[in-house]
C-alpha positions in Angstrom: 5.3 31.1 22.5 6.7 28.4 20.4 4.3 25.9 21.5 1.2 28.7 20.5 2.9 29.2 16.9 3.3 25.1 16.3 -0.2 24.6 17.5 -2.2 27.4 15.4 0.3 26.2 12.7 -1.1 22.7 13.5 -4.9 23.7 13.5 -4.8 25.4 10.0 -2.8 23.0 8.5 -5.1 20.1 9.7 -8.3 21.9 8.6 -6.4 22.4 5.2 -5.3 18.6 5.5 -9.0 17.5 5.9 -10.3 19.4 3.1 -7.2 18.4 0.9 -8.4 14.6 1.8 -11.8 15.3 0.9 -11.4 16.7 -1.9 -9.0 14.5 -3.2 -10.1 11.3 -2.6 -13.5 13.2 -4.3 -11.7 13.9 -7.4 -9.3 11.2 -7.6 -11.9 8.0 -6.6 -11.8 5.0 -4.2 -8.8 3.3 -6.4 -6.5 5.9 -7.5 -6.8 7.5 -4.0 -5.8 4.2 -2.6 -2.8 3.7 -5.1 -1.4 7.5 -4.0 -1.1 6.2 -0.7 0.3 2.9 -1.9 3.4 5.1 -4.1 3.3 7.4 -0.6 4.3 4.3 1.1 7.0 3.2 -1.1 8.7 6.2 -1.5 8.7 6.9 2.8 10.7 3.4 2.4 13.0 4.5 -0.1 13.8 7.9 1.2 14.5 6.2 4.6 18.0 8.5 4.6 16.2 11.5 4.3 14.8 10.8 8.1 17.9 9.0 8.8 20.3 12.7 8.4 17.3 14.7 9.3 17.5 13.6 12.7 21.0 13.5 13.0 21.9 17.0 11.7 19.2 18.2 14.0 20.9 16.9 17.3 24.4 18.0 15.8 23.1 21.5 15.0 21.4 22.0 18.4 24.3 20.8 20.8 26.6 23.2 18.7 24.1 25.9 19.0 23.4 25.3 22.9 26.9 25.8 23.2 27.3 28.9 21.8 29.9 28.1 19.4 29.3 29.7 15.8 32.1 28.7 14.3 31.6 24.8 15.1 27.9 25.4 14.5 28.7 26.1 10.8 31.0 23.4 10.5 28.6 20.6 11.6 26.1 22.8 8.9 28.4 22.1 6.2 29.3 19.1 6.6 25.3 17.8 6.7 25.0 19.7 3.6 27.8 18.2 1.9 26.4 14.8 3.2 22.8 15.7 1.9 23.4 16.8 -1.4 25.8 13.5 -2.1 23.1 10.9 -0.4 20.2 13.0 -2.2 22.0 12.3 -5.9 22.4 8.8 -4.9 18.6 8.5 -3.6 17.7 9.7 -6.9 19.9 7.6 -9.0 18.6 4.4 -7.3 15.2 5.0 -5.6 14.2 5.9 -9.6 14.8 2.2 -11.1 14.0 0.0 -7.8 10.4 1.8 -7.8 10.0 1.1 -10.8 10.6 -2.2 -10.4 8.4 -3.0 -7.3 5.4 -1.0 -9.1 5.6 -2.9 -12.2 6.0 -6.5 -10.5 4.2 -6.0 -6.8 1.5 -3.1 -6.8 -1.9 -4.1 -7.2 -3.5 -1.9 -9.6 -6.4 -2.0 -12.6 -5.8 0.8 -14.2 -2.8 2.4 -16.3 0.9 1.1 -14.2 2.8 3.3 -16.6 0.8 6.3 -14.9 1.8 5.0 -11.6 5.4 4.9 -11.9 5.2 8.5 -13.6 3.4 9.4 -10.2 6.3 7.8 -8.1 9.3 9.3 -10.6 7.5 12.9 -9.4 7.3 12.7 -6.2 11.0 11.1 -5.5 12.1 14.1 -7.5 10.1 16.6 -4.7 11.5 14.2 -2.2 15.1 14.3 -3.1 15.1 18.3 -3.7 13.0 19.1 -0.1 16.4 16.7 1.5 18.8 19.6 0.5 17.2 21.5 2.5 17.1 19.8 6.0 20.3 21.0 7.6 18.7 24.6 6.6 15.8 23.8 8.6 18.0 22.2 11.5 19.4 25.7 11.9 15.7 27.1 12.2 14.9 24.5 14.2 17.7 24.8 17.0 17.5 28.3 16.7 13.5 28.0 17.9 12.1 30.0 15.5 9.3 27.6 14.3 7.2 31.0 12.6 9.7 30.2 10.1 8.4 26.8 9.6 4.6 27.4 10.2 4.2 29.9 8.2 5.4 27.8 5.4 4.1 24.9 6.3 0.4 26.8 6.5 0.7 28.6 2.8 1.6 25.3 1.2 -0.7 23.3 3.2 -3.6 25.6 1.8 -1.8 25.7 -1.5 -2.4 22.0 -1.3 -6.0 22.1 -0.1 -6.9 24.3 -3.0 -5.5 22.8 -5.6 -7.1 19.2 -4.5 -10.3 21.2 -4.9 -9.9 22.4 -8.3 -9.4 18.8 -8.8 -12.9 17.7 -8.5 -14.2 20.0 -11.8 -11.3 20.4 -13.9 -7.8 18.6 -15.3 -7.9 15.2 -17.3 -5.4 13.1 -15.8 -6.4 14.2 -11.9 -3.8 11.8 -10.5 -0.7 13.2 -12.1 -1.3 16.5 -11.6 -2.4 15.9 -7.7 1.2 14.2 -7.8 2.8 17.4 -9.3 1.2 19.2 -6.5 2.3 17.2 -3.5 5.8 17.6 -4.9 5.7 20.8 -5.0 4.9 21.9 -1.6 7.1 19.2 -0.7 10.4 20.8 -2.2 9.0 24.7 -2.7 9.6 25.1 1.6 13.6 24.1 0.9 13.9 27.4 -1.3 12.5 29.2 1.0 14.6 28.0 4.2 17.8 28.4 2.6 16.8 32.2 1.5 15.9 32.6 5.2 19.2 31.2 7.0 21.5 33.0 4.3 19.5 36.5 5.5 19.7 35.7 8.9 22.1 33.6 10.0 24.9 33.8 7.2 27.8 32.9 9.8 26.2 29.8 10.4 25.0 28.8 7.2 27.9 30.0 4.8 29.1 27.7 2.7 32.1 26.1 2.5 34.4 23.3 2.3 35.4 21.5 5.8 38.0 19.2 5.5 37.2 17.6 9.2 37.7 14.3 8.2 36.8 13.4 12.0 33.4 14.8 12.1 32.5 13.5 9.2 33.3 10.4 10.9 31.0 11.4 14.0 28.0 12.2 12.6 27.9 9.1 9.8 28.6 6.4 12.9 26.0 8.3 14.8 23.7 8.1 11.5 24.3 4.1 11.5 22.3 3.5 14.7 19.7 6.5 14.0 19.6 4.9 10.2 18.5 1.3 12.3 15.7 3.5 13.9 14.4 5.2 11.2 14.2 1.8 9.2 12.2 0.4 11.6 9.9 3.4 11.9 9.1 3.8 8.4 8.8 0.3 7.6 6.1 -0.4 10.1 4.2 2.5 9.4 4.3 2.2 5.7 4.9 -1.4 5.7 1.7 -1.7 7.3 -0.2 0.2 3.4 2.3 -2.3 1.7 1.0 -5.5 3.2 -2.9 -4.1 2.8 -2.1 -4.1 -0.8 -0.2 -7.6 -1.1 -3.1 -9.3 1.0 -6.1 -7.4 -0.3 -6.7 -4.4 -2.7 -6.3 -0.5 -2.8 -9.6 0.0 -1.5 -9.0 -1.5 1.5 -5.8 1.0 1.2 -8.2 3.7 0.8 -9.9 2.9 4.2 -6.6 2.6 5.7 -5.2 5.9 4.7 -8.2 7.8 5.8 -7.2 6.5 9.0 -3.5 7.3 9.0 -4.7 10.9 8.2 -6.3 11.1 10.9 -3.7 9.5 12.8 -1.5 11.9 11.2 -3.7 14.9 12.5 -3.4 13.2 16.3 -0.1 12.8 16.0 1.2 16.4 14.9 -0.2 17.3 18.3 2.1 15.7 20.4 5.0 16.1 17.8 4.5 20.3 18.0 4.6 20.1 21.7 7.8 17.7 21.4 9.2 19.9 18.7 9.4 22.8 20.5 10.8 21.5 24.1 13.3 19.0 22.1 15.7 21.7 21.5 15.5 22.8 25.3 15.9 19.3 26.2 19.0 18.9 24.4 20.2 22.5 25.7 19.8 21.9 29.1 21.6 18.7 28.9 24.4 19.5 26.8 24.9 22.6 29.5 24.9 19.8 32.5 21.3 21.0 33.8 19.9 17.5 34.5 17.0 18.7 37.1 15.6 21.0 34.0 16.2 18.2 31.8 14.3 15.7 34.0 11.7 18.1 34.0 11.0 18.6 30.2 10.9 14.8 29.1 8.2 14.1 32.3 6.4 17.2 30.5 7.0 16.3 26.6 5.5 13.0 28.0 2.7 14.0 29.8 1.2 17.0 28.3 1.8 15.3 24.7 -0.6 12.4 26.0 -3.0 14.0 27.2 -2.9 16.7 24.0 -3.8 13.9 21.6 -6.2 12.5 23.8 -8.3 15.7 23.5 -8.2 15.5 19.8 -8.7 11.7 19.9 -12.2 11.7 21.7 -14.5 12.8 19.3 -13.2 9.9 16.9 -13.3 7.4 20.0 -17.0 9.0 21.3 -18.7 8.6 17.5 -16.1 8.0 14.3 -18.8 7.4 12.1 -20.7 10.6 12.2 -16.9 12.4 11.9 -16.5 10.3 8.6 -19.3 11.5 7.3 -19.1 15.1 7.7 -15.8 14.8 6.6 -15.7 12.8 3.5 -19.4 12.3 2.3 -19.8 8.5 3.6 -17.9 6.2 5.5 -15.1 3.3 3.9 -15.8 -0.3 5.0 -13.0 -1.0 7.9 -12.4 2.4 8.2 -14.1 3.4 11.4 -12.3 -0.1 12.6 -9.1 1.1 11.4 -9.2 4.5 13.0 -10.1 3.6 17.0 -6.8 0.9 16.7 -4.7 3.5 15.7 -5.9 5.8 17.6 -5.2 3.6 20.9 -1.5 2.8 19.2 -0.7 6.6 18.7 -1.8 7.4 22.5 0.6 4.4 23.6 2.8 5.9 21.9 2.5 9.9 22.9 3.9 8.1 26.5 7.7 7.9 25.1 7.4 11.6 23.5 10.9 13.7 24.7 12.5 10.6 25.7 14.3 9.9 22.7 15.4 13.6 22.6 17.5 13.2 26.1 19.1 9.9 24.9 20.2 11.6 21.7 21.6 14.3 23.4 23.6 12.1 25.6 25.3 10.5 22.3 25.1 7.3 23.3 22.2 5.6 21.3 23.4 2.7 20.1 21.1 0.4 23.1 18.5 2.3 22.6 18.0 2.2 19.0 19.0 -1.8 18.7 16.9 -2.8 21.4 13.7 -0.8 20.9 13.7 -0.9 17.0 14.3 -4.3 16.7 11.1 -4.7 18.4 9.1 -2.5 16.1 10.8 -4.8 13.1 9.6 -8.2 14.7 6.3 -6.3 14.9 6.0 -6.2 11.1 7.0 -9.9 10.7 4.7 -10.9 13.2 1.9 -8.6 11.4 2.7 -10.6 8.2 2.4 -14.0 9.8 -1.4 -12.5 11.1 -2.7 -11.4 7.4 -1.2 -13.9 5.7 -3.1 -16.5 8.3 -6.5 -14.8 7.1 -7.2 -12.4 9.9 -9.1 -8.7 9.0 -6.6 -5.9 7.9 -7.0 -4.2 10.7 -5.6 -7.1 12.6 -2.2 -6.2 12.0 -2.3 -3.0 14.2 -3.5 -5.3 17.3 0.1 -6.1 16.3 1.4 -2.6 16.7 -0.3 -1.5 19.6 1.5 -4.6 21.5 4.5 -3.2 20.5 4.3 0.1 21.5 3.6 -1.3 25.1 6.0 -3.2 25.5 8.6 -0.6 24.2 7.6 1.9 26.7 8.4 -0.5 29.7 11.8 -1.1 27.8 12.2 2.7 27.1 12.0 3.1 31.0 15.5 0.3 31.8 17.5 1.8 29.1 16.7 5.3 29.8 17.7 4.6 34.1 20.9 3.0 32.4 22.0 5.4 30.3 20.8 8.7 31.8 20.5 7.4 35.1 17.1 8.7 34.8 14.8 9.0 37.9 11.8 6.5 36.6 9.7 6.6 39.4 10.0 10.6 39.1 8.4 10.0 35.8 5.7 7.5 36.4 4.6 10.0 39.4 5.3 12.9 37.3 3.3 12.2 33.7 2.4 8.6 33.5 -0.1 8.3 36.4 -1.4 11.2 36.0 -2.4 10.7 32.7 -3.7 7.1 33.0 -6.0 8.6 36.3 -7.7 10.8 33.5 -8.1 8.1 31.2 -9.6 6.3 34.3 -11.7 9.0 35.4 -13.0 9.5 31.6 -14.0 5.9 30.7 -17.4 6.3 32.3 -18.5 8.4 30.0 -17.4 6.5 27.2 -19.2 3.7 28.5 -22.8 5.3 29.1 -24.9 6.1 26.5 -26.2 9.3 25.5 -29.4 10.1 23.3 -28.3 13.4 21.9 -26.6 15.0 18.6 -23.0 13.9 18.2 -21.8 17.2 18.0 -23.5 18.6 21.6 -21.9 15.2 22.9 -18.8 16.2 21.6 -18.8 19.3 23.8 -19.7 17.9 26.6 -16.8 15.2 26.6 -14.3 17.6 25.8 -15.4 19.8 28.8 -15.8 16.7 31.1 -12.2 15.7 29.7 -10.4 19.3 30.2 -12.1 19.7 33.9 -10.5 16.2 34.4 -7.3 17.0 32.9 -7.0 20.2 35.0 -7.9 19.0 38.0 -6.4 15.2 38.1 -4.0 15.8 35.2 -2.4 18.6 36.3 0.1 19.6 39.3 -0.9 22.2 41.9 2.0 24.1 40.7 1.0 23.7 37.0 -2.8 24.7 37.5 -1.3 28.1 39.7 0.9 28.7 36.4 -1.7 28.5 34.2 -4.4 30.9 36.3 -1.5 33.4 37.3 -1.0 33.4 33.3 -5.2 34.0 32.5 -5.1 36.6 35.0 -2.0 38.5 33.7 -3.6 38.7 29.7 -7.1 39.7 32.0 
């Protein structure tokens, strides 16, 4: 049921996110639209911490909760809130001038800079209020009851979508209050989870003073190594808009951010399928059921694959005519831009619930050094690429070699730690997946003289027949038809 909420969630909030695109990049042009995305990037470095303790309060919060234990449920609570609230004044004391500062001396932009950093100064402000709220939505989260966070994910998303649309005819000074807008529905959701977990859970989420020195202790050391991670992350995905910029101009950062929306789109559909088993996977370990553990991460991995790779084929089959219909006309490098990332986010659907079993052991510290330091070298190697002349797009050739060789390395340290059955998993999600990708490329390789949109059809039926039939286990397709014939 979780998994139906997060994925209608996920299919209104895209079409909302599509529009919201549209009609902003309509109202706001080529340049400002490309400097938006250049602030967005800055500020994802900046408020590294908020992913940092998002993360950790999450896997705190849920191996309380799969214990049972209330009381040291809203002890770990308090004390992320307490942590929150200190790191968010902090964030917003120094994120504020150091902004500032790389705006004024390092963004490439014609028009007025003063504007820009008025831009930035909003959104931190949306940032740093919608961090308050995270061990609020941790609660929701472990909980499982994503309505909570789909439903307000969906209003503001429309909310959103709207407003970018009354850009296009009326307001002055469009960039500034698209800015006020973002922020907004960035922060409005923390009000509204922290109304929600006083009403419902208020032993949990009472608040009070904990003077657990120790677990303070705990979840700051285990922060450190998720801190590395999230570092890593966030600078090569928004490093990647930063060094666009340096080496060539915002409208190459237009073309680039189109992409990453849609990359964004593709990738919500394996994090909603990962987002509502990681909680189960965390469960089941914490209460010493390994075989049901095993189980989940071979199905986070599998059926998150082969999810984006139904949403992926009508970019892959014709991107061009997509762009088009979705934005009026298509940005030089765009279409480029969009089937590399594409490839790099399916590489990267293969290590989905992975992560979530090896946080749930506790001991992350291999993990997170060895495979982050990877994604890190990937964004000095993408600088030694552009700054040797190659395209822009060149950089996520970069990425995409990354992301294969971390899911070989994901494989040794998660047998080391977990003492994981690998071959289980290959056998299990990997081959089964790749034997679809096999089975599909034929059609990707003939051409068709027909409409896009009756092609489109067609592949996506060819690719769910495959999926069914090769993708899926004999005990997974009986599931799924004892299912249909229980709602017939």
């Amino acid at each position: 049921m979780n998994t139906i909420v997060m994925y209608l969630r996920l299919g209104i909030t895209s079409i909302a996110g599509l529009f919201t695109t549209r009609y902003a990049l309509q109202a706001l042009g080529v340049s400002d639209f490309g400097i938006f995305s250049v602030v967005g990037g800055i500020i994802s470095l900046i408020t590294i911490i908020n992913t940092i303790m998002l993360s950790t309060s999450m896997r705190f919060i849920s191996v309380s909760v799969g214990r049972s234990d209330d009381q040291a449920t809203n002890k770990v609570f308090n004390v992320s809130l307490s942590i929150h609230i200190l790191i968010a004044l902090l964030m917003a004391f120094i994120a504020i001038p150091i902004g500032k500062w790389y705006i004024i001396n390092f963004v490439n932009f014609e028009g007025n800079i003063n504007l820009v950093v008025q831009v930035f100064n909003i959104s931190i402000i949306g940032s740093v209020i919608s961090f308050i709220g995270v061990p609020y939505e941790g609660v929701i989260i472990a909980k499982e009851k994503f309505i909570v966070t789909s439903i307000t994910n969906v209003f503001f998303s429309i909310i959103k979508a709207l407003i970018s649309y009354l850009l296009i005819l009326h307001f002055e000074n469009k960039l500034y209050v698209y800015a006020i807008t973002v922020a907004i529905c960035t922060c409005a959701p923390t009000f509204i989870y922290i109304l929600y977990g006083y009403i419902k859970w208020h032993s949990l989420t009472k608040v009070k003073i904990v003077k657990d020195l120790a677990l303070y202790r705990e979840i700051i050391l285990f922060s450190r190594w998720v801190g590395f991670g999230a570092v890593a992350q966030v600078g090569q995905s928004q490093g990647a808009a930063l060094l666009v910029n340096v080496f060539f101009n915002t409208v190459m950062n237009t073309a680039q951010g189109i992409a990453l929306t849609i990359k964004s789109l593709i990738m919500m559909v394996s994090q909603n399928l990962t987002k509502s088993i990681s909680p189960q996977i965390t469960k089941s370990y914490v209460a010493g059921n390994h075989n049901r553990c095993k189980l989940l991460i071979a199905m986070s991995s599998k059926f998150s694959f082969l999810a984006m790779m139904i949403i992926s084929v009508p970019f892959i089959i014709d991107v061009n005519y997509l762009l088009n219909l979705w934005l009026g006309g298509v940005p030089e490098f765009a279409p480029k831009f969009v089937y590399l990332i594409i490839i790099d986010s399916l590489v990267s659907a293969f290590n989905m619930g992975l992560s979530e079993a090896i946080f749930a052991n506790g001991n992350i510290k291999q993990y997170q050094l060895v495979i982050n330091s990877n994604i890190l070298l990937s964004i000095f190697v993408a600088y030694v690429v552009l700054k040797a002349g190659a395209p822009a797009y060149s950089l996520y050739y970069v990425y995409i070699g990354v992301a294969v060789v971390n899911t070989f390395v994901r494989q040794i340290i998660l047998h080391k730690t977990l003492g994981y059955d690998n071959v289980y998993l290959i056998r299990k999600a990997y081959l089964p997946s790749i034997m679809v990708v096999i089975a599909f490329l034929p059609f990707l390789l003939i051409h068709f003289s027909m409409h896009p949109l009756l092609k489109y059809v067609i592949a996506e039926l060819y690719l769910c027949i495959l999926i069914y039939y090769i993708g899926l286990s004999k005990s997974e397709r009986t599931y799924i038809v004892d299912k249909i014939k229980g709602y017939v």
